[in-house]
C-alpha positions in Angstrom: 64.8 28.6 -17.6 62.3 31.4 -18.8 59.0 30.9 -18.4 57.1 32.0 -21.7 53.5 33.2 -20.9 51.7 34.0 -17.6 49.6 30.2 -18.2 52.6 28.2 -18.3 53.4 30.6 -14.5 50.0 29.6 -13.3 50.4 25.5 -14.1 53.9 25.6 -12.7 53.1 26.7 -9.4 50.1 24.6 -9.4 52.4 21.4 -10.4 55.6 22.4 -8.3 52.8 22.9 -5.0 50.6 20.6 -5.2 52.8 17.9 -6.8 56.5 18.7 -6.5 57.6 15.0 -6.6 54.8 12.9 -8.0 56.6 11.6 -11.1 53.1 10.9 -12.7 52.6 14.7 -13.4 56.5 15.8 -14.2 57.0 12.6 -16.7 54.0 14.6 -18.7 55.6 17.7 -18.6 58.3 18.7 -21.5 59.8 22.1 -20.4 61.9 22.2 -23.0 59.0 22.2 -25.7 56.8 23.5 -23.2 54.0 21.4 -23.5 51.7 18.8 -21.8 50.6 15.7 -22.2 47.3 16.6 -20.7 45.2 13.7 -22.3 47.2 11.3 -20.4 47.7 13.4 -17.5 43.5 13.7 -17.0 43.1 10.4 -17.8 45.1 8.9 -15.4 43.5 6.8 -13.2 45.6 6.8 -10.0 44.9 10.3 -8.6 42.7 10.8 -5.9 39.7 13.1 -6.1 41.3 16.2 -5.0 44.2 15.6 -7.1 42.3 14.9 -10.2 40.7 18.2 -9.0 43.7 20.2 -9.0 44.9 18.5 -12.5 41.7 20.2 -13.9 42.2 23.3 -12.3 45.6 22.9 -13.9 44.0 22.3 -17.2 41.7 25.0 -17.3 45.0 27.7 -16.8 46.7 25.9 -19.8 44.4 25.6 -22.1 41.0 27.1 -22.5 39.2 23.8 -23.7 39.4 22.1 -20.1 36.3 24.6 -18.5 36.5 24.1 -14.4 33.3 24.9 -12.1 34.7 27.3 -9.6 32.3 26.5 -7.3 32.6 22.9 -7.2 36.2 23.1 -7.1 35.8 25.3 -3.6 33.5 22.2 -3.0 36.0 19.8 -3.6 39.5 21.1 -2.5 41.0 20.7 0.8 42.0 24.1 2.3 45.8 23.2 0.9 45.1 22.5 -2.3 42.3 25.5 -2.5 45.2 27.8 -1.5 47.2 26.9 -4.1 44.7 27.2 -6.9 43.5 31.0 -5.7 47.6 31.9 -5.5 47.9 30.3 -8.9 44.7 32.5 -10.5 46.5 35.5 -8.6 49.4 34.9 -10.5 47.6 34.6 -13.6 45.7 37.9 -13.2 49.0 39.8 -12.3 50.5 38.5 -15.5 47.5 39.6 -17.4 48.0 43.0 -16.0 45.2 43.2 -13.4 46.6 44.1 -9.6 45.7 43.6 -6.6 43.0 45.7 -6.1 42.0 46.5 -9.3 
């Protein structure tokens, strides 16, 4: 499976970290379109607050109409789930050609 665009990277680690068996986020995913059901996937009700969290977070990498408040999210993350939202921007400044660094 190829991955098409640095976004897609970013959400992918973010789902396959945070939620690598919850079938509420992977039965919204279509990897053979490539696309997300992210109205249903937000507007699910039976995420907790730091999962609902990292679904936005997700959100915000996939499509720029779902805005995130950095500094809430550092608010509102547990140290786990903060870890894998900074990797996941890290992987999306790589793939935008920015390095470590720079």
């Amino acid at each position: 499976m190829e991955i098409p665009d640095v976004y897609w990277k970013a959400v992918l680690y973010v789902f396959t970290e945070a939620f690598p068996d919850d079938q509420r986020v992977w039965e919204r995913v279509d990897l053979e379109k490539w696309s997300i059901d992210l109205e249903a996937l937000l507007g699910d009700g039976t995420f907790s607050g730091g999962e609902k969290a990292m679904l936005e977070a997700a959100a915000s990498l996939y499509n720029d109409e779902h805005m995130i408040n950095l500094g809430d999210m550092a608010a509102r993350l547990s140290s786990h789930y903060w870890n894998i939202l900074t990797r996941a921007l890290r992987i999306f400044r790589t793939g935008m050609g920015f390095h470590e660094g720079a």
